[in-house]
C-alpha positions in Angstrom: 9.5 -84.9 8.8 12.7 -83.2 8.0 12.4 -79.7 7.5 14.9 -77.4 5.2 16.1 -74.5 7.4 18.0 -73.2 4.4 14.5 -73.3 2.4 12.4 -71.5 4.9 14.9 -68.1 5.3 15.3 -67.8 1.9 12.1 -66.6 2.2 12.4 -63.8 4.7 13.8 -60.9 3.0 16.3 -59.0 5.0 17.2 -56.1 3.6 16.6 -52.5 5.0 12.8 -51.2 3.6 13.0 -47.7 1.8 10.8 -45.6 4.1 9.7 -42.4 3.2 11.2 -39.2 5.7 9.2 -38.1 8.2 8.1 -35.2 9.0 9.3 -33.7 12.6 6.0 -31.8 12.5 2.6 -32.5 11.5 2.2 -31.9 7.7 -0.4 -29.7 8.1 -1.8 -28.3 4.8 -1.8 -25.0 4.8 -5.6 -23.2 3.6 -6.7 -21.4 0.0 -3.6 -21.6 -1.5 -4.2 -20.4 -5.3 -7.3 -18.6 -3.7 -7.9 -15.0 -2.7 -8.2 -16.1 0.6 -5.3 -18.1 1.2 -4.2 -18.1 4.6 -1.1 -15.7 6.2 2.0 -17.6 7.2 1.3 -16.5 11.3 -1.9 -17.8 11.0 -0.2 -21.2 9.7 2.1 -21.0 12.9 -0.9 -21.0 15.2 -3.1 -23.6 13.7 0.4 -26.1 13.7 0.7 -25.0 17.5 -2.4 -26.0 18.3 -2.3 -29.2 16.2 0.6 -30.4 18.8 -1.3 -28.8 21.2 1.4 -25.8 22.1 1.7 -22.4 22.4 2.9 -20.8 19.1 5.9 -19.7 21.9 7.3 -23.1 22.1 6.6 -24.0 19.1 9.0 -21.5 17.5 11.7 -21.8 20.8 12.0 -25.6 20.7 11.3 -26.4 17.0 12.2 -23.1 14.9 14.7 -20.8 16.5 17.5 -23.9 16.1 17.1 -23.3 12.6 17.3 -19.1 12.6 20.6 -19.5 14.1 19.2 -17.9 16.7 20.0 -20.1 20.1 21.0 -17.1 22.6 17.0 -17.2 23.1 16.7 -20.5 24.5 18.1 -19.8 27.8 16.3 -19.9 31.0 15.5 -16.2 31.1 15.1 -15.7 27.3 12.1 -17.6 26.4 10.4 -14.9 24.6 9.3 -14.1 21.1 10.2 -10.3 21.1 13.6 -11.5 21.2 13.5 -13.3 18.3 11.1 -11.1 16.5 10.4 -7.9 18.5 7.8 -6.3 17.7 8.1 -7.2 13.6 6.0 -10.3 13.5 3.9 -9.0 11.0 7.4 -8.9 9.1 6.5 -12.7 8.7 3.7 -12.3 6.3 6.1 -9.7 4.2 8.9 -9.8 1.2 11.9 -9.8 3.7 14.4 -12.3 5.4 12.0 -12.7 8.1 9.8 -14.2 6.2 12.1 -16.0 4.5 13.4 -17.7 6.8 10.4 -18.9 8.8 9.4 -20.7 5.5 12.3 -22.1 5.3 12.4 -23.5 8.9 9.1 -24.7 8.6 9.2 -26.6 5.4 12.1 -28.4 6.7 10.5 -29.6 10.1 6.6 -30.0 8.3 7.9 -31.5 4.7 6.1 -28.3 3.3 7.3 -27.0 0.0 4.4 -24.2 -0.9 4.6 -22.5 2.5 6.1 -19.5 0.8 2.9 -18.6 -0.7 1.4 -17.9 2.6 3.7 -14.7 2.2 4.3 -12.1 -0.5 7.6 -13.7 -1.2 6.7 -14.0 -4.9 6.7 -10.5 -4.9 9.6 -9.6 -3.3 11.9 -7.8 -6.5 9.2 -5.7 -7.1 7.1 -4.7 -4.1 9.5 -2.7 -1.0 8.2 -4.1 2.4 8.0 -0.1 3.7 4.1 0.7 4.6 3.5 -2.6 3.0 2.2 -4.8 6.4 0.0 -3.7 9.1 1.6 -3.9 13.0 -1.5 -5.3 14.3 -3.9 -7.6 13.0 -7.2 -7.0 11.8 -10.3 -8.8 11.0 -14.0 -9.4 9.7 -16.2 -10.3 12.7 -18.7 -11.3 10.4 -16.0 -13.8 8.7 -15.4 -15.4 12.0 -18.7 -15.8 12.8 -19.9 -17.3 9.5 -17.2 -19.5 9.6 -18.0 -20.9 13.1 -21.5 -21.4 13.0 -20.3 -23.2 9.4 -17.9 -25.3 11.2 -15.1 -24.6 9.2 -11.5 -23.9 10.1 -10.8 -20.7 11.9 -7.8 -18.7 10.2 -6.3 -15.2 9.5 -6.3 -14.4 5.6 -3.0 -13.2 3.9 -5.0 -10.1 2.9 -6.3 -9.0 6.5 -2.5 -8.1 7.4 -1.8 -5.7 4.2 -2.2 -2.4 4.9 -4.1 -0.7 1.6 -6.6 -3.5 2.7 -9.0 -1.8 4.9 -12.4 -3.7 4.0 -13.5 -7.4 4.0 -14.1 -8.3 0.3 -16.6 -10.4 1.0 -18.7 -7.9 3.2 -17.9 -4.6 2.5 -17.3 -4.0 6.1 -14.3 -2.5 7.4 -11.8 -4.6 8.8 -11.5 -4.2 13.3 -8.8 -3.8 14.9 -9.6 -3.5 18.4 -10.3 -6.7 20.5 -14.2 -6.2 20.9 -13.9 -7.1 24.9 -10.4 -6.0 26.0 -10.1 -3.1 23.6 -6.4 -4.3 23.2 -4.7 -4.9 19.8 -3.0 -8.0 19.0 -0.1 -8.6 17.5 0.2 -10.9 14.3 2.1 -13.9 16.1 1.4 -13.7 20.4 3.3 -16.6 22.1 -0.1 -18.2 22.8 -3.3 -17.8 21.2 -5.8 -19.4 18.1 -7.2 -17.6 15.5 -10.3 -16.4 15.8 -9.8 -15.3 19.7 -8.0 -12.7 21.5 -5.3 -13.9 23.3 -5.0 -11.4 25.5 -8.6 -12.2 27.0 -9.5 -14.7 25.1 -12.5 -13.5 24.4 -14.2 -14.2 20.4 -12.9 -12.2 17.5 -16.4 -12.7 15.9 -18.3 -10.5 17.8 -18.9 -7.0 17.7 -18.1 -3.9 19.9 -21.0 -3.5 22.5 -20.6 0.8 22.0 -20.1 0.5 17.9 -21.8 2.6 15.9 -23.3 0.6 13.0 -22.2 3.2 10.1 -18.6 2.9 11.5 -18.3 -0.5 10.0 -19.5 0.7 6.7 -16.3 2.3 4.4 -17.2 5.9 3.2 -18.4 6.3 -0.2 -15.8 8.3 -1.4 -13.0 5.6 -0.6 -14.6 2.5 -1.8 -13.7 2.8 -5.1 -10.1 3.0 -4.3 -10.4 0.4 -1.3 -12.3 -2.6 -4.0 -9.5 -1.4 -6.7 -7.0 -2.1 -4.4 -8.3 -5.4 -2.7 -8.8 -6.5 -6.2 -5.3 -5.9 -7.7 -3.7 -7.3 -4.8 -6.0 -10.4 -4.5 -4.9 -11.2 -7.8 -1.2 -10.9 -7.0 -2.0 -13.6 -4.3 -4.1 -15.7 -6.3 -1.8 -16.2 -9.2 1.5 -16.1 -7.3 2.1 -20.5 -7.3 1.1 -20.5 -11.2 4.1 -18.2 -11.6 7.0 -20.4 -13.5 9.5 -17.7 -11.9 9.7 -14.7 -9.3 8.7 -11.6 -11.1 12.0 -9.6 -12.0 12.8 -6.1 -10.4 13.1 -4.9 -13.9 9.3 -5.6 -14.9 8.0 -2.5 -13.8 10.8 -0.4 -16.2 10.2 -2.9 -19.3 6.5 -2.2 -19.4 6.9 1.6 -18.6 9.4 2.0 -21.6 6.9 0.1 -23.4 3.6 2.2 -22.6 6.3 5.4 -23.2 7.0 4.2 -26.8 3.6 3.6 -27.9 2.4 6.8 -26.6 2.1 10.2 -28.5 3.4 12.3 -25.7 6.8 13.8 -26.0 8.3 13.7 -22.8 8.1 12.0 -19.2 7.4 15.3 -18.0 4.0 15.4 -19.9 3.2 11.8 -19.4 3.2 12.2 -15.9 1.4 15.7 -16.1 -1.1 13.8 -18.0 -1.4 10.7 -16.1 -1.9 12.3 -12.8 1.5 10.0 -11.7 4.1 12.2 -9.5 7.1 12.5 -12.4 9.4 11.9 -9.3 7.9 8.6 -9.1 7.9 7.7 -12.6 11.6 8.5 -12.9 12.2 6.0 -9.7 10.4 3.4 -11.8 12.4 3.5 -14.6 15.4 4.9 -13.7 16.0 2.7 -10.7 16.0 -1.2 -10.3 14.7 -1.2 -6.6 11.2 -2.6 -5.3 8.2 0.2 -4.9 5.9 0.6 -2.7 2.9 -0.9 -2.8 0.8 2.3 -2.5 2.9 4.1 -5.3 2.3 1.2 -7.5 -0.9 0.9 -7.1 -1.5 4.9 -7.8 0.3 4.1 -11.4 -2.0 1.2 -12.0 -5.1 3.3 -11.1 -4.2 6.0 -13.0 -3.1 4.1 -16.2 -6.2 1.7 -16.3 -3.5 -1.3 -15.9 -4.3 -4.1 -13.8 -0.9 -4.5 -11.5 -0.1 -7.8 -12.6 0.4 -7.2 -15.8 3.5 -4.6 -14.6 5.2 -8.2 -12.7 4.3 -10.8 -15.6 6.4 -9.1 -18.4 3.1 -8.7 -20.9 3.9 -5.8 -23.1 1.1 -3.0 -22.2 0.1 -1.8 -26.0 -3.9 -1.6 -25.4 -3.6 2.7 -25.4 -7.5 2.6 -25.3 -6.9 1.1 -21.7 -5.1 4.2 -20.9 -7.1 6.8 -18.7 -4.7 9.8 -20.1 -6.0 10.6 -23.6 -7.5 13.6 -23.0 -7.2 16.0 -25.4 -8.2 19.1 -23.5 -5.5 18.5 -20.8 -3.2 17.7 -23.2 -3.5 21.5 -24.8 -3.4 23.2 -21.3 0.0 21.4 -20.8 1.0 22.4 -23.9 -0.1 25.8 -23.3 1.1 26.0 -20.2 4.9 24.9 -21.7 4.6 27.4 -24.4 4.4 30.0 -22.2 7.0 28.8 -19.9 9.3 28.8 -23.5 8.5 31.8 -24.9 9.2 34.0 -20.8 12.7 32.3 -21.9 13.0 33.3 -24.7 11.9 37.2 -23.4 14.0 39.9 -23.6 15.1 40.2 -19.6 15.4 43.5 -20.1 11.8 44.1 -21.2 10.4 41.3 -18.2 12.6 43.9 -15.8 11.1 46.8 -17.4 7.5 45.7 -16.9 7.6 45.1 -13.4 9.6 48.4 -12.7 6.4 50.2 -14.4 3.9 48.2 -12.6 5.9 49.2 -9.1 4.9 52.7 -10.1 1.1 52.1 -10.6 -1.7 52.9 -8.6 -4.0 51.2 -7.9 -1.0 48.8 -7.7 -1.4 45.7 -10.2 -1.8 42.2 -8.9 1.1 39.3 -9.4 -1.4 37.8 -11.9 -2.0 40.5 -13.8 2.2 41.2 -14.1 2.6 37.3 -15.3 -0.2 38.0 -17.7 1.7 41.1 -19.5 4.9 39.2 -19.4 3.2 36.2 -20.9 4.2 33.8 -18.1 2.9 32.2 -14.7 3.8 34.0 -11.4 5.8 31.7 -10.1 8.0 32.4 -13.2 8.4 36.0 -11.9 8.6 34.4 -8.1 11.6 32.1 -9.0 13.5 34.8 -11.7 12.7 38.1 -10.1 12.3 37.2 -6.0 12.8 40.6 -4.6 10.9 42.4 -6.9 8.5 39.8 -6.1 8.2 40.6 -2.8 7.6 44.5 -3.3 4.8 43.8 -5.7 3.1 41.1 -3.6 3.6 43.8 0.1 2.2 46.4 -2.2 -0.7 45.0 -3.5 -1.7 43.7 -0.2 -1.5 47.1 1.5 -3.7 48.1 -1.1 -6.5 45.9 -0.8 -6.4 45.9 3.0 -6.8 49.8 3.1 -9.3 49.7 0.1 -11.2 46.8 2.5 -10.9 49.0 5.7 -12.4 51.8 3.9 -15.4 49.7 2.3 -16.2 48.6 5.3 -15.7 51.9 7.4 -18.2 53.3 4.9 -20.5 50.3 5.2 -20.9 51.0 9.2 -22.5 54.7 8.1 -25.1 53.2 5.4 -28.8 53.9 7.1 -29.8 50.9 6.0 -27.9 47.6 7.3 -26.7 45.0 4.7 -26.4 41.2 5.6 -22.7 40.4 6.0 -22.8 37.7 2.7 -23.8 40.7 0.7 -20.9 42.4 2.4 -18.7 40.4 1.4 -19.7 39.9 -2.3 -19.5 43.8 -2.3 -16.1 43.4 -1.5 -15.5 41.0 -4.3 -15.5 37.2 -1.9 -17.6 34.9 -3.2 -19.3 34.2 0.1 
């Protein structure tokens, strides 16, 4: 039987296959992306580590630090971290280049392309890395523990490395800091080490200190409030920062100030800030400058305005005033007041403001500061700031006055028959206890 070469290659088809890139690292997918709880970009580093079973050291010497232009570290006696990173590896998790660049690195070796919301990257126009990143890591033991006897993945949330996060959302506890065994504390990315364990001793992360006092876990009273308000403005920065179509612009914070400031009846800055309890220095910054803030000064405006943060990054006009936790009418009258009499001391004849202290110089028993500022019709500081020297004379005399009058009291107190209790003392002498 003759058989048709020709016939049987024609079927054989030669051409080069189109085969998708690989990967020079494990696509590993990153966890709780789009959740509160997504994981930090360190903690991504050690779980891919111990996926090619590594240290997280030569993971970022052999695979990463070729890509940070970086290579002076990969000789002989250089094979450390700290001279790639120092001691800034919680710079990793931040808004900086250090960040940036590990993202970078790693979503060209892993095929990544959402790595950068393991960071605060989003954020980086608006929110200044200073005071915004803890230099240790911290933890929930109670996280840990649930998760291993769960038998779910180990990991570090984004939110345990933030600073103005001091409690676990989940538990109310306060987050630790100390290695329970070794007392040591660890940095955000050792050169070997997993999550959940100290890699100093290796001992587990998810128990608690044998001499810890059990209220010492529990956040005081008086700083919850401002440690869930926090937590929960921040949380959302992280949850919504993929559905974001574009990074939040450095002007944001500005536009929605100059909006708030034009719906409002207030006349100035001055007396917005007065009256929102915001440091006017602070305010000005915002508006007056185009730099990032930091994240504890932006938080105090949010708090104080009854705005949720996000809505200062997302460009949404601010016009619900009955949001606002500033209308209140009696402070806005002392303010006013207070202003009032600050005009009309200007308005004074200097003359007659000189004349009235000169007279009160000459009084005995001599008047007190408060009691000068009061017949001028102005504050003391007023007379402090326009009139120092006779300031000074006033204040020295008065308080030679009510030492000696005080010495005397009590020099006549020493000869009563009858001895008084020193609280009754000392309400003779006009304390209150």
């Amino acid at each position: 039987m003759e058989i048709n070469i020709n016939t049987i290659y024609e079927l054989w088809d030669l051409s080069i296959p189109n085969t998708p890139e690989h990967s020079t690292l494990f696509h590993l997918e990153p966890i709780g992306i789009g959740t509160p709880l997504v994981e930090s970009l360190t903690s991504y580093v050690k779980r891919l580590a111990n996926a090619h079973s590594i240290s997280s050291r030569m993971l970022i010497l052999s695979e990463i630090a070729p890509l940070l232009d970086v290579e002076y570290v990969l000789g002989p006696h250089n094979r450390s971290l700290e001279k790639i990173y120092g001691k800034r590896t919680y710079a990793l998790n931040s808004v900086g280049k250090m960040a940036l660049s590990l993202v970078n690195a790693l979503e060209v070796k892993t095929l990544g392309s959402n790595l950068q919301f393991l960071t605060l990257l989003t954020w980086r126009n608006v929110i200044n890395q200073r005071n915004l990143m803890r230099h240790h890591q911290a933890w929930c033991p109670f996280c840990y523990q649930e998760w291993y006897e769960n038998k779910q993945i180990l990991y570090e949330p984004l939110y345990w490395s933030l600073k103005a996060i001091n409690i676990c959302t989940k538990h109310d506890k306060i987050l630790l800091e100390n290695c329970p065994h070794c007392q040591q504390y660890i940095v955000h990315l050792p050169g070997q080490g997993k999550p959940g364990y100290c890699p100093k001793c290796r001992g587990w992360l998810g128990d608690l200190p044998k001499n810890l006092i059990i209220d010492d876990i529990f956040p005081p009273t008086e700083h919850l409030e401002w440690q869930n308000f926090a937590a929960n403005n921040i949380l959302k920065l992280i949850t919504l920062a993929p559905c974001l179509k574009s990074i939040p612009s450095n002007n944001s914070i500005k536009e929605n100030l100059l909006a708030i400031l034009e719906k409002i009846p207030y006349k100035s800055l001055n007396e917005f800030a007065y009256l929102s309890n915001i440091p006017h220095g602070l305010l000005h910054r915002c508006i007056h400058n185009s730099q990032s803030t930091v994240i504890d000064n932006l938080l105090n405006i949010s708090y104080q305005l009854g705005i949720p943060l996000i809505d200062f990054f997302t460009n949404k006009p601010v016009i619900n005033l009955a949001s606002l936790a500033i209308r209140d009418s009696q402070k806005i009258n002392v303010y006013r007041i207070k202003k009032q009499r600050e005009q009309s001391f200007q308005d004074l004849n200097i003359v007659q403001a000189e004349k009235i202290i000169a007279d009160a110089l000459k009084e005995f028993p001599p008047p007190s500061i408060q009691q000068i500022a009061a017949r001028i019709g102005c504050y003391f500081t007023t007379i402090k700031s326009n009139f120092p020297e006779s300031y000074c004379l006033l204040k020295i005399r008065y308080n030679d006055y009510e030492n000696k009058f005080i010495k005397e009291k009590l020099e006549a107190t020493l000869l009563e028959k009858t001895p008084r209790s020193m609280l009754k003392i000392s309400k003779s002498l006009g304390y209150k206890s």
